[in-house]
C-alpha positions in Angstrom: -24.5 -17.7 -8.9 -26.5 -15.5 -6.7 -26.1 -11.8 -6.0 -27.1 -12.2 -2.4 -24.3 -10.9 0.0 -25.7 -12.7 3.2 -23.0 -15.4 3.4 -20.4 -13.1 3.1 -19.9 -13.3 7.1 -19.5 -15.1 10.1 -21.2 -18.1 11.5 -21.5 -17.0 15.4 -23.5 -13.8 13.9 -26.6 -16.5 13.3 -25.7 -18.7 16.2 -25.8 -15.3 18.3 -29.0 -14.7 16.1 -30.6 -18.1 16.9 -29.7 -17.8 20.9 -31.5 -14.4 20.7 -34.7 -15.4 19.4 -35.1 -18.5 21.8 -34.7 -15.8 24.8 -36.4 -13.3 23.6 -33.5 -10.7 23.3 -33.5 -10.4 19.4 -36.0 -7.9 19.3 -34.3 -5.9 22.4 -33.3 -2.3 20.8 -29.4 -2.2 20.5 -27.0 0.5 19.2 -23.4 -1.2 17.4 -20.4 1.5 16.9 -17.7 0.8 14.1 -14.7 2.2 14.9 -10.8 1.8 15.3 -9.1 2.1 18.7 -6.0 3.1 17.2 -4.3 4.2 13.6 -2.7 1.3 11.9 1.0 2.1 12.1 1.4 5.2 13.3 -0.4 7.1 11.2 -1.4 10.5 11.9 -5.3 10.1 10.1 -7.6 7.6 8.5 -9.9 7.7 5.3 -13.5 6.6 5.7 -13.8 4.3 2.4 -16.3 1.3 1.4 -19.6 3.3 2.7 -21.0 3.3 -0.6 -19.6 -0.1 -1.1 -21.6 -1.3 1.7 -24.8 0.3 1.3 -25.3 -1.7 -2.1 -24.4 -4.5 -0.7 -26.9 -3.7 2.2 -29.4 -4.0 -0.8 -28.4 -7.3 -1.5 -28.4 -9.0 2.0 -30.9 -11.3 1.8 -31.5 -15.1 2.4 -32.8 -16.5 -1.0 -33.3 -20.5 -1.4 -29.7 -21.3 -1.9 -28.7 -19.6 1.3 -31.3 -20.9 3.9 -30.5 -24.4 1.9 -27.5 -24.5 2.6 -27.6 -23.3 6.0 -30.1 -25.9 6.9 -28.4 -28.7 5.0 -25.1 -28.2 7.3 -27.1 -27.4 10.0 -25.8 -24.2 11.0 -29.0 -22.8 12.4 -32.4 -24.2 13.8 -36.0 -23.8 12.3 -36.4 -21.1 13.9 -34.1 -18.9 12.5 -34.4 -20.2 9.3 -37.4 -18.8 9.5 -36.4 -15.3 10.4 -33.9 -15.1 8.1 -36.5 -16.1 5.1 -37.8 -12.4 5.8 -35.1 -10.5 6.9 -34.3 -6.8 5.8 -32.6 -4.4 7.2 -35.2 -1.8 8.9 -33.2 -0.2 10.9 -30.8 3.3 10.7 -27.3 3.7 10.0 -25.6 7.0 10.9 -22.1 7.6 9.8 -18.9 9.4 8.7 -19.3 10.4 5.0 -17.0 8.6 2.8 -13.9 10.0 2.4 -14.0 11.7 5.5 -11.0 11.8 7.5 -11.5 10.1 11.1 -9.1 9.1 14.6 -9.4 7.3 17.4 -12.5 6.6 18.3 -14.4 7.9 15.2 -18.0 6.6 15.4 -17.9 5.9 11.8 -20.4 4.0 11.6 -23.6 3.7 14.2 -26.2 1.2 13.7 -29.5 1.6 15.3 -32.3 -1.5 15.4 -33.3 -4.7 17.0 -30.1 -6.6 18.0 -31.3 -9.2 15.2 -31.1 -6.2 12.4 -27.6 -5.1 13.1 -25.6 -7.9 14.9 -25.7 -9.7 11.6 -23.9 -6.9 9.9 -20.7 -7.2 11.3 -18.8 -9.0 9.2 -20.0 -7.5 6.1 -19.4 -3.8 7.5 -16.0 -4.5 8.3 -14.6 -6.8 5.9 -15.5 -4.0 3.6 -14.2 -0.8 5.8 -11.2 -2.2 6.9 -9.9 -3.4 3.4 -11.4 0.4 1.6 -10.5 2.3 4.7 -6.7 1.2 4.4 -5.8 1.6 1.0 -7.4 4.6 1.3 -5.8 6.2 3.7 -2.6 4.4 2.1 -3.5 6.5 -0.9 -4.2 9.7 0.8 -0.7 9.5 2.3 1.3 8.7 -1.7 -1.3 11.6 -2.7 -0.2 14.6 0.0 3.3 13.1 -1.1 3.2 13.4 -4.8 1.6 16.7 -4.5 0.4 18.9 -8.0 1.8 15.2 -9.8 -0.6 12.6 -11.0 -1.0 9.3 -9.7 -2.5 6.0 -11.4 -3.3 3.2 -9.4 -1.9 -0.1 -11.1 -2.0 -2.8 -8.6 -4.9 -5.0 -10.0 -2.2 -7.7 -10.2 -1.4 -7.6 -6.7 -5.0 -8.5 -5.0 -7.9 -10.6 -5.3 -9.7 -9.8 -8.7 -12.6 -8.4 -6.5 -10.4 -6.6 -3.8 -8.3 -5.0 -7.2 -11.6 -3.4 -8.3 -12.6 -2.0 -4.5 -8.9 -0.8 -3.8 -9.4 1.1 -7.3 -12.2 2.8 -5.8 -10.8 3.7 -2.2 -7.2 5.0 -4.0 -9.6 7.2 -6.5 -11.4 8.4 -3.2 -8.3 9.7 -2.0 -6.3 11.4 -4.5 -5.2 9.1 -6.9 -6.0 9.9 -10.5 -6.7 6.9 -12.7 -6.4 3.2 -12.7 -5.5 0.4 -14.7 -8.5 -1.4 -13.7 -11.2 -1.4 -16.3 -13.8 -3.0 -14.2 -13.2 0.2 -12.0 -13.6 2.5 -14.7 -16.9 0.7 -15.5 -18.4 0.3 -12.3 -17.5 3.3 -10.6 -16.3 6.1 -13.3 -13.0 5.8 -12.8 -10.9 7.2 -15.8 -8.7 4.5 -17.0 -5.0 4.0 -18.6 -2.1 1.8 -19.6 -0.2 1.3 -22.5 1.8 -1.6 -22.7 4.4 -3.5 -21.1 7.9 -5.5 -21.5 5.9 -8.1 -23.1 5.3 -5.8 -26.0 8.8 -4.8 -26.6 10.0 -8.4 -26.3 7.0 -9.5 -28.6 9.0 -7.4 -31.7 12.5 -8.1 -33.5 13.7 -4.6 -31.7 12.8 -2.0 -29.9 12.5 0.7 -32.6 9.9 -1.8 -34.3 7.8 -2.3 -31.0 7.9 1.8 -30.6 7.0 2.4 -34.1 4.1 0.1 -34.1 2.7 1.7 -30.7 2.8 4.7 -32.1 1.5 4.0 -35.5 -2.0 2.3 -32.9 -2.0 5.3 -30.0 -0.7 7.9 -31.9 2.6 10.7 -30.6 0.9 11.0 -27.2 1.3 7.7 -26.2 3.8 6.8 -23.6 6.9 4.3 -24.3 8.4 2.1 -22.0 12.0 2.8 -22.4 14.0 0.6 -20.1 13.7 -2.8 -21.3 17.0 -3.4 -22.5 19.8 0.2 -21.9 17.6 3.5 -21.2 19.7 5.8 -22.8 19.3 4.0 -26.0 15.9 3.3 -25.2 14.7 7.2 -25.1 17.2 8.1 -28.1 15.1 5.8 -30.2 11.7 6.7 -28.4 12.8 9.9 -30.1 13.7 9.1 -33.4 10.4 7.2 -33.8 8.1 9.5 -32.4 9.5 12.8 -32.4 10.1 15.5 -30.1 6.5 16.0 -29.3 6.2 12.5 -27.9 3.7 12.5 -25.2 6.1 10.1 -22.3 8.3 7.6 -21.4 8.3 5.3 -18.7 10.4 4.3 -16.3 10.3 1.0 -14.5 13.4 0.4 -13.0 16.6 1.7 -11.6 17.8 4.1 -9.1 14.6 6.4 -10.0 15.9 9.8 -9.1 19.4 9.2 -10.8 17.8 7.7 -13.7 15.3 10.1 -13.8 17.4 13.1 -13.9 19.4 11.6 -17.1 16.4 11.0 -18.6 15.0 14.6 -18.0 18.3 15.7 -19.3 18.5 13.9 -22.6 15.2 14.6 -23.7 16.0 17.8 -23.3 19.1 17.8 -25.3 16.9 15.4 -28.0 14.6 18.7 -28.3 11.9 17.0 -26.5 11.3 19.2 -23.8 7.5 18.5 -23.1 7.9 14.8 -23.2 7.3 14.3 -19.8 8.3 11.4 -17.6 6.1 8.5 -15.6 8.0 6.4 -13.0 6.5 2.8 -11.8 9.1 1.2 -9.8 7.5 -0.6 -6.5 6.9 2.9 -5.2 5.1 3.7 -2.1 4.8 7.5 -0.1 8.1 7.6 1.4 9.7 7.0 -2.3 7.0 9.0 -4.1 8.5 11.8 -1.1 12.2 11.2 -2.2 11.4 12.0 -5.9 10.0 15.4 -4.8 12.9 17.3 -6.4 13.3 15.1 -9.5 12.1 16.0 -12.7 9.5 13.4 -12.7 5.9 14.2 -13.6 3.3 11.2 -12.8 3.5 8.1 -10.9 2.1 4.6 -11.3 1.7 2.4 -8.0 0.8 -0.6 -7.7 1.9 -3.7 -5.0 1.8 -0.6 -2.0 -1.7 0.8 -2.4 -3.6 -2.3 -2.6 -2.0 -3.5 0.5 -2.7 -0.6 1.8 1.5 0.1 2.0 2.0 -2.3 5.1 -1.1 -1.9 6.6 -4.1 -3.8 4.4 -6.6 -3.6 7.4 -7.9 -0.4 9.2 -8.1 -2.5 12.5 -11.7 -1.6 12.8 -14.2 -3.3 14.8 -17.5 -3.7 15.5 -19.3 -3.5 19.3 -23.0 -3.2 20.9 -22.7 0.1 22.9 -25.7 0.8 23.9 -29.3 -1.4 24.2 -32.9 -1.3 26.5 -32.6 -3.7 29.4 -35.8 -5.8 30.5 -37.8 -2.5 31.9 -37.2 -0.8 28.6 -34.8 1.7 29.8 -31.3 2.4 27.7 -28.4 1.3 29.1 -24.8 1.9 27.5 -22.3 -1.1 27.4 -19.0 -1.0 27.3 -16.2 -3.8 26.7 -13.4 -3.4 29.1 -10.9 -5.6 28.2 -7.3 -4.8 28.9 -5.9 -2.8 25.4 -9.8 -4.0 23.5 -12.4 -1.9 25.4 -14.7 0.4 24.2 -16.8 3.7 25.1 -20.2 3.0 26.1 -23.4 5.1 24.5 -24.7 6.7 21.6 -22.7 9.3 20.0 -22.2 12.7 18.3 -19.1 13.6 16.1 -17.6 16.8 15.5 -14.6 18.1 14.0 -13.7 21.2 16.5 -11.8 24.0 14.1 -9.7 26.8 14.6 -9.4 29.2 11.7 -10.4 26.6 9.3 -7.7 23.7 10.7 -8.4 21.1 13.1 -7.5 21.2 16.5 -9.7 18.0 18.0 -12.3 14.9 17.1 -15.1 16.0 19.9 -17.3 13.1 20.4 -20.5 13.8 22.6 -21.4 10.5 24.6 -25.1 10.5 25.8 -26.3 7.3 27.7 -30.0 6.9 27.4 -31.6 8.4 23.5 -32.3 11.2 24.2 -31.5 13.9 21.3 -28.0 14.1 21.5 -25.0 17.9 20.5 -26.0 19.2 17.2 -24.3 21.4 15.0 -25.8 24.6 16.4 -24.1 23.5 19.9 -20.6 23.3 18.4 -20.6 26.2 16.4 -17.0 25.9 16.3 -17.2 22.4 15.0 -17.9 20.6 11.7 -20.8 18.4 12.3 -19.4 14.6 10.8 -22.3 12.3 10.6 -24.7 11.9 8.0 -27.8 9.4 7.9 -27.3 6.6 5.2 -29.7 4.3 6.0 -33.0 5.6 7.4 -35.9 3.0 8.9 -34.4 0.3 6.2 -34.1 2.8 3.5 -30.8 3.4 1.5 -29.5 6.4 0.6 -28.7 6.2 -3.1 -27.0 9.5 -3.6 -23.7 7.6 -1.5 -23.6 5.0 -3.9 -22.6 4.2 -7.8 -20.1 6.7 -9.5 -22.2 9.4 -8.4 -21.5 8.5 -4.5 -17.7 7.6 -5.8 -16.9 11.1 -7.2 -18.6 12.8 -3.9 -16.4 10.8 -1.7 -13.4 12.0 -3.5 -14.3 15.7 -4.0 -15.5 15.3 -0.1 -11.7 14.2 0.9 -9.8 16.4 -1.2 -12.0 19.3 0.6 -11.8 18.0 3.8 -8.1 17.1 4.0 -7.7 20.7 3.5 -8.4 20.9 7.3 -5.6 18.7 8.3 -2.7 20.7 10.6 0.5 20.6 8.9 2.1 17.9 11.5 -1.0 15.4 9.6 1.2 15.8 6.3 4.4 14.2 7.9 4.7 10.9 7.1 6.9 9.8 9.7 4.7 7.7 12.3 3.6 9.8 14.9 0.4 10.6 17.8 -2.6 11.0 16.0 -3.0 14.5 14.6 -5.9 15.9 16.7 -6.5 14.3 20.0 -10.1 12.6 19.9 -12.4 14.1 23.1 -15.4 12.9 24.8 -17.6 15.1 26.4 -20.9 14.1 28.2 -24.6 14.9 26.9 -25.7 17.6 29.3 
């Protein structure tokens, strides 16, 4: 197996690639955009996640033996290009939104800046992994506003890919949620874990007062039982007899939640065990997380919802050329103008325009040549919302690893702050703040 990531896209990148260098165009100075024309169903905001994702896999895009081999041997590309591809790095610059920033509309969220060799071949890659982190996080965001002060623990491994489990463990920590079941998350990115058990252990036993004891007797009175195997009522009576009153939870799996719930709560209570508190797992998603608001539930496991993103598993980003020199060396911005599919032409600024702390608009300053374009000084009632992460073919490290993990999350949870109230809804909706172009003076 190789590490390399440079397969992990699309074959018309390196026929484009190969055309390029026969012409002459490859070196030609080009500036891509990664953006979304629209929010994925109705949503009022997105979460930027996957930047750190991609920038350590932007380490790792190169062609080593087994890659140019294979390419050759189906004949995908000519000598030529096998030949630049032997070399390639990427030595150009990559502006963008900070992970777990929130972004709308027409969001540069990610601008890259080289040859059109250095950054057309990135496509794929930058998307397949912003699209897939940038839905489940802002999936996650959504079940986080929605459970509020309550915990949340990400437990959908099951329902992905093994490798898309691990990134939407990531994204859902990004964006509120708490902990996952995913111990290849924990490792990888400093996630804290959990988890238990499951039916299988309460079927495993001769009863359910035997399974109970023996989980205690291994975790100790904190752990939490799952109680609704076989009748709940009996199920927390004996939770309660083995344990004690000072049991740390139960568990709740199935049922009509906030019925069940609320008998639960109520005959723990009358058991004495008024600080065993009560996790509910049952196919939840934001709009039933919001329905248990009033019950007496305290945490909530999701699963199946976040890691598809709750409907929606792609961000609907893409990935255009918007501006590039022409033959004289001048820039020139390009623009797609496809009916529903074009695109705003140029290099751009992004600002978060603010009003007493809350955002009022997404204020995008479009220049058409490269010359300096708005800074942060010229919006002083603005948020300034790009950062550099790649700089002349070097990485910023500080966005990657658990380091860059537990930055994007402390960056969201801050900057979420700034959403209006109409953001919170979860109803679908206009985006929250209207995104605004103005022109480089």
């Amino acid at each position: 197996m190789t590490s390399s990531t440079a397969l992990l896209t699309d074959q018309y990148e390196l026929t484009m690639l190969g055309a390029a260098l026969r012409d002459g165009t490859a070196s030609r100075p080009s500036v891509f955009e990664l953006f979304s024309r629209r929010l994925s169903g109705g949503r009022r905001f997105g979460v930027v996640a996957g930047t750190g994702r991609l920038l350590t896999m932007l380490r790792d895009f190169r062609f080593g033996e087994d890659e140019l081999r294979f390419l050759s041997d189906g004949g995908i590309v000519d000598a030529e290009t096998l030949r630049y591809l032997e070399d390639y790095r990427f030595t150009g610059t990559i502006r963008g939104y900070r992970e777990g920033e929130l972004y709308f509309p027409g969001s540069p969220i990610l601008t890259v800046e080289g040859s059109f060799a250095d950054a057309v071949v990135l496509e794929t890659l930058a998307l397949s992994v912003l699209n897939h982190d940038s839905a489940v996080a802002t999936a996650a965001s959504r079940m986080s506003i929605a459970a509020g002060e309550r915990p949340l623990a990400e437990m959908g491994s099951r329902r992905a890919a093994e490798r898309s489990a691990v990134a939407a463990a990531r994204a859902a920590y990004i964006a509120g949620f708490g902990a996952t079941s995913n111990l290849e998350a924990g490792r990888q990115w400093g996630i804290p874990t959990m988890g238990t058990a499951a039916h299988a252990w309460t079927l495993l036993h001769d009863s359910e007062e035997e399974a109970f004891r023996s989980q205690v007797a291994s975790l100790g009175i904190d752990t939490t039982l799952l109680v609704d195997t076989y009748d709940i009522a009996r199920g927390v009576e004996t939770a309660i007899r083995v344990a004690g009153t000072s049991l740390g939870g139960v568990r709740l799996d199935s049922g009509d939640l906030p019925t069940v719930a609320a008998a639960v709560r109520t005959q723990l209570d009358d058991l004495g065990a008024t600080g065993t508190k009560i996790t509910v797992t049952s196919d939840l998603d934001e709009y039933a997380i919001a329905a248990l608001a009033a019950s007496p539930v305290d945490a909530y496991g999701v699963g199946t919802s976040v890691v598809t993103g709750s409907g929606y598993p792609t961000a609907s980003m893409v990935y255009k050329i918007v501006a590039r020199q022409d033959a004289a060396g001048g820039w020139v911005a390009v623009a797609k103008k496809s009916a529903d599919k074009g695109s705003q032409g140029g290099r751009k600024a992004a600002f978060r325009t603010l009003a007493g702390g809350t955002a009022t608009a997404e204020t995008i300053v479009v220049s058409d040549g490269f010359e300096a374009l708005g800074t942060a000084a010229e919006h002083p009632e603005s948020r300034a919302l790009q950062v550099v992460l790649v700089d002349n073919g070097d990485i910023d490290a500080a966005y990657e690893g658990a380091a860059g993990t537990a930055s994007a999350r402390e960056h969201h949870l801050r900057v979420r702050e700034e959403l209006p109230v109409r953001a919170l809804a979860l109803s679908k909706s206009d985006p929250a703040i209207p995104t605004v172009y103005l022109d480089q003076e």
